[in-house]
Structures are given as C-alpha cells and as structure tokens.
N, C-alpha and C positions, 0 to 999 in steps of 0.2 A: 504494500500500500504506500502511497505518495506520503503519508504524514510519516510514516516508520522509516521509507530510506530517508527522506529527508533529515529526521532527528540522528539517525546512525553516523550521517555522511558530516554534521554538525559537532560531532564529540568524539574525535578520535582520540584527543590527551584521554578522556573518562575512560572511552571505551579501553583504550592498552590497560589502562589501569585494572580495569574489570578484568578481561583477559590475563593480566599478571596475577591478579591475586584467584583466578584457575588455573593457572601455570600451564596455560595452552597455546601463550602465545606466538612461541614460535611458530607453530601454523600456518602464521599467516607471512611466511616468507616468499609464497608466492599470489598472487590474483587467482579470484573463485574461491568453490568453495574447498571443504574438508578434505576433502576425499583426493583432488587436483594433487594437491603434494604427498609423500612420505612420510607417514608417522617419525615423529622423532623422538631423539631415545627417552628412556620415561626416567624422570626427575627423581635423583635419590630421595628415601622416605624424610631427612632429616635437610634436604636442599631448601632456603630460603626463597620463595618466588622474587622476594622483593629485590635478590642479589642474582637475577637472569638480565638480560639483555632486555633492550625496549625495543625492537623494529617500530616502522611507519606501521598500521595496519590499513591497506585497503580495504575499501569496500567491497566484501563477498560479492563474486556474480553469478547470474543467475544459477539455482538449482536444477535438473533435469525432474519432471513430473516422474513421482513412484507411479510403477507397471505391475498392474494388475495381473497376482499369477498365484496357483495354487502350489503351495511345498509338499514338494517331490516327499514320497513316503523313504524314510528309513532317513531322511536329509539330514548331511547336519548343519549346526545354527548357521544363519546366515553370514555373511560379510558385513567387515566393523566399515569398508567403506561405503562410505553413503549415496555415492552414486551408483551401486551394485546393490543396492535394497530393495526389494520387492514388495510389494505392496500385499501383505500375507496377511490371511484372517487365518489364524493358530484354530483356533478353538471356532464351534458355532455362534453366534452372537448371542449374548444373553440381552434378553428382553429385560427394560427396567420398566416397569410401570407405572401409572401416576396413580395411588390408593384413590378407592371410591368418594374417601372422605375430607378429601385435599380441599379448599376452598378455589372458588373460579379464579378469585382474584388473582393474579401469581404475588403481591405485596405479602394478601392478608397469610398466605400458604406458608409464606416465607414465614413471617411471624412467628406464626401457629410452631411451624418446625424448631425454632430456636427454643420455644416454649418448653415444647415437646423434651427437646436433648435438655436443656434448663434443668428440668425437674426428673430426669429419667431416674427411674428405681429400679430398672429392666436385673442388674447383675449386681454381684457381690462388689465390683468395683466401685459404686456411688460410694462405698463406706470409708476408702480412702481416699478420695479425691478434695480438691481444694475448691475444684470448679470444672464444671465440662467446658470442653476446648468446640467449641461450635463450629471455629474456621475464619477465617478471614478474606475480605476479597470484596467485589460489588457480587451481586447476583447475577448481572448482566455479565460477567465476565465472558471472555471469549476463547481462555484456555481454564481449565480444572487442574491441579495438581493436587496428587493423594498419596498421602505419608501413610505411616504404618499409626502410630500414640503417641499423647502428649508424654512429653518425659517431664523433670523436678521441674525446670524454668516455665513449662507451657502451662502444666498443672495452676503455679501460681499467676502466671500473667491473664490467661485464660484466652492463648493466642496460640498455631500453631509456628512451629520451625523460629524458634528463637534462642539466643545464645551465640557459640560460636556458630553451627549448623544452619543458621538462619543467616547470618551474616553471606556463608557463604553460597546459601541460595538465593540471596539478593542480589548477588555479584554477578550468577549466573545468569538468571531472569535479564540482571542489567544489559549483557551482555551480547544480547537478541533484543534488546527493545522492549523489554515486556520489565511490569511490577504489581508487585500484590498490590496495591495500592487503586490500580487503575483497571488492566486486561487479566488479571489471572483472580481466580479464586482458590486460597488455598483450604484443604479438610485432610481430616484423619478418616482411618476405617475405623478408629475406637475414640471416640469422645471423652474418656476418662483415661486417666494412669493408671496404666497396670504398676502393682507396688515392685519397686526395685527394678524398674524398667524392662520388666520380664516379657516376652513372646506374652501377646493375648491368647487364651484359652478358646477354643473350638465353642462354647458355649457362648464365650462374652463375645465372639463375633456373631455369632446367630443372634445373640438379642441386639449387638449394636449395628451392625451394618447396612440392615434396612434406612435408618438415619441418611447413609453416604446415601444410597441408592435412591432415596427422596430428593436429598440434593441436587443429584447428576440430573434426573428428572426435571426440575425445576431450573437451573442454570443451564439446562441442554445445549452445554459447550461445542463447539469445533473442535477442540482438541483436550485429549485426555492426557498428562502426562504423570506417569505412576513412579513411585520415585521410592527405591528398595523393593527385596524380595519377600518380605510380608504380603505387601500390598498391593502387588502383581497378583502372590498367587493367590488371593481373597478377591479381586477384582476378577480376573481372569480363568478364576475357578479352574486352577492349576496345580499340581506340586512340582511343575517344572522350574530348574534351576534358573536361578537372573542372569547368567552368562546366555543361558539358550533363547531366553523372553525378548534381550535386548536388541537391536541392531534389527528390528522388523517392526510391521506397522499392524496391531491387532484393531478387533473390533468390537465395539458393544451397540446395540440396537437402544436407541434414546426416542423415546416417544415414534416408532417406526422408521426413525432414520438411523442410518450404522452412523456413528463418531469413532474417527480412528484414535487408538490407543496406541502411547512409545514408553517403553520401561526405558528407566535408567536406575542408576543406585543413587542410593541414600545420601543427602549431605553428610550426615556422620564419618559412613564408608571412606567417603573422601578424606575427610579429614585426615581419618586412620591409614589409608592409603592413596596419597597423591596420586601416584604415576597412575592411577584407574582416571582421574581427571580430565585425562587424553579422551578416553572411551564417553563420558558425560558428554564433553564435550561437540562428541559426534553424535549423540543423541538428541542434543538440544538441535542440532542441523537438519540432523531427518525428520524431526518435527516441525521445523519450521520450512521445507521441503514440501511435505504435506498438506502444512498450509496455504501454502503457495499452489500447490495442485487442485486446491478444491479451493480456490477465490477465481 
C-alpha cells in the first residue's frame, strides 16, 4: 500500500535500527527481498547486535505472489527461502464460528467478550491470576498475532508480550510497518497465567480457547501470525513440530472465508536463541508476501 512504502522509504536510520536490534540486518546487503541473497552466518549466542555493522538498507522489492499447491505426501518441510514457499493448507481449514448469542453489533460483541474473559471462572487458573490478559490491539486490526500465556509481567500489567519479549516484538512489527498500536491485534490462546509459566493443561485450553476463537471471528483479520509452538499446535490443531509449521502459509476458515496463517517462534525463543532471528525474520516476509498476494 502507498501509505506503508511510503513511511518505510521515510525511516531508514529507525528502520536499520529495528533490523539491528533483530540482528538480521545484514540481509539486506543486497536489493529485494529475503530470499535474493544468502543466508548469513548466524550470530554467536552471546554477539552484541549493537556491535554489527550498519549497511544502507534499501527498500525491499517486490515479492513474487505464493502459488497455490498441494504438499506432496511423505514431503519434507518446506524451504526457509521465501520465494520457494508455496502457498500450503497443512491441515483442513477449521471452521470458526460466530456463537448464536454474539450481539449484531460487532462494538456491543466486542464488549460483551472482554466481559466475558473479565470475569471467567471456566479453570482452576482464575485462582492464581492477577488479571486476564484480554489482548491488545484495535478490533479492526488487519493482522492477529497469537502467543501461547500471559507470563509474571503480562499477569500484572494485564497486557500481552511485555518485558524484554515484547520489546522485541515491537522491533519486529516495526520493522515491516506494522504496530500493536494501530494494524495488528495482539491475544493469547490462554487469558490467565499458568503458575510458574508452565505449558497450559489440555483442559485449561478447552475451556479457554473458545475466547481466541470469538476473537478471530470478530476481528476476521487478513492475516494470522502465530508466534511459538504452543500456539500453532492449538490453533492448527497439530502436534507437528514448529520447524515443520514454519516457512508455509496455513489456513483457517473465518466467517467462510480461508485467512492465511504463518508460524514463527516465540519472542522468548529469540531471545534464548538469536541466530533463529534469521529464520523470524523470513517469516515476517512470507507474511507480508501474502499480503501482498491477496490486496
């Protein structure tokens, strides 16, 4: 869109920045996109971004439209380059529904929902919680991204991806044009802390994640972006691993329309492992790839 190259083409200083502090920026050593050049080598775990090199960064050009193609039985996961991604629906599309008792209004529904998580008693997790984490974003948003649970900081602020992990989801968003603030909405699949940030129990997802699935319904985004391997396989209704989820473009059925879904990992992950940073980073491209295919 004309207002997004325009602001990209407007902040090159911000943007390198953003790109440094994903430690991807060498990438952009050459024009185009990701995929154009050769991975480079991935950044010791304890390497400072802020002690790399700054290149110029130009402005990415255009992506090639993802092609429509069914994966080959036995296949294994696709390619990390992005102009060799196929436009894959993994699984059948799961139908989300709009409940019978949703209000017309889409304001008053929205309300009603927040009400709803607000006060939830559904699992044993209200009993430790400080506050359910409802999500942040406008409703109108025009990408969704979905975490796994609030950890200590989210618990208290009543916000998700905050702390260090937030930071550096803010960096990446930046880094494509997008912010919670304005285009993305962000949500958990669990609205409460699991205590001592343990994996959510097979139960607390059956009572909580109808909540997400109201959401998706209600914001019926253009684009899904699922971010760690929780939250794939509960969205995705998967046990497949997040190296095999990622680098393809899945699907969910939203009010009868499919919306493509892109896994990536976790800000956490990142943290813990930089040189995967590379890999995000060509995530956030095939996503926005995508979007670009269906405007």
């Amino acid at each position: 869109m004309a207002t997004e190259r325009n602001g990209a083409e407007g902040m090159s200083a911000v943007r390198r920045a953003w790109l440094r502090e994903l430690g991807v920026e060498r990438l952009w050593n050459l024009p185009g996109a990701v995929a154009s050049a050769a991975p480079p080598a991935a950044p010791e775990p304890d390497a400072s971004p802020a002690a790399q090199e700054e290149p110029v960064a130009p402005s990415p050009g255009p992506v090639p439209a993802p092609v429509v193609a069914a994966p080959a039985a036995g296949s294994a996961a696709g390619s990390e380059r992005v102009e060799s991604v196929a436009f894959v629906q993994e699984i059948p599309a799961q139908e989300i529904p709009v409940p019978a008792a949703t209000p017309a209004d889409p304001g008053q529904a929205w309300a009603a929902l927040q009400d709803e998580v607000r006060d939830c008693m559904a699992c044993g997790l209200c009993k430790g919680r400080t506050q359910t984490v409802f999500g942040t974003g406008s409703p109108k948003a025009r990408w969704l991204l979905v975490g796994e649970a609030p950890g200590e900081q989210e618990d208290k602020q009543g916000a998700p991806f905050v702390g260090r992990s937030g930071k550096l989801l803010d960096s990446m968003l930046a880094s494509i044009a997008r912010s919670r603030q304005q285009d993305v909405f962000i949500a958990n699949v669990i609205k409460c802390r699991p205590p001592g940030n343990r994996d959510p129990l097979p139960e607390e997802v059956a009572r909580c994640s109808p909540y997400l699935m109201r959401q998706i319904s209600l914001i019926n985004p253009e684009m899904i972006l699922v971010l760690g391997r929780f939250a794939a396989q509960t969205l995705l209704e998967t046990d497949a691993r997040i190296g095999s989820l990622r680098g393809k473009v899945h699907s969910l059925s939203v009010a009868g329309r499919p919306v493509p879904v892109v896994v990536s990992y976790h800000p956490a992950y990142l943290l813990r492992s930089p040189a995967e940073k590379v890999k995000a980073w060509q995530d956030l491209q095939l996503a926005l790839s995508v979007g670009r295919a269906r405007n």
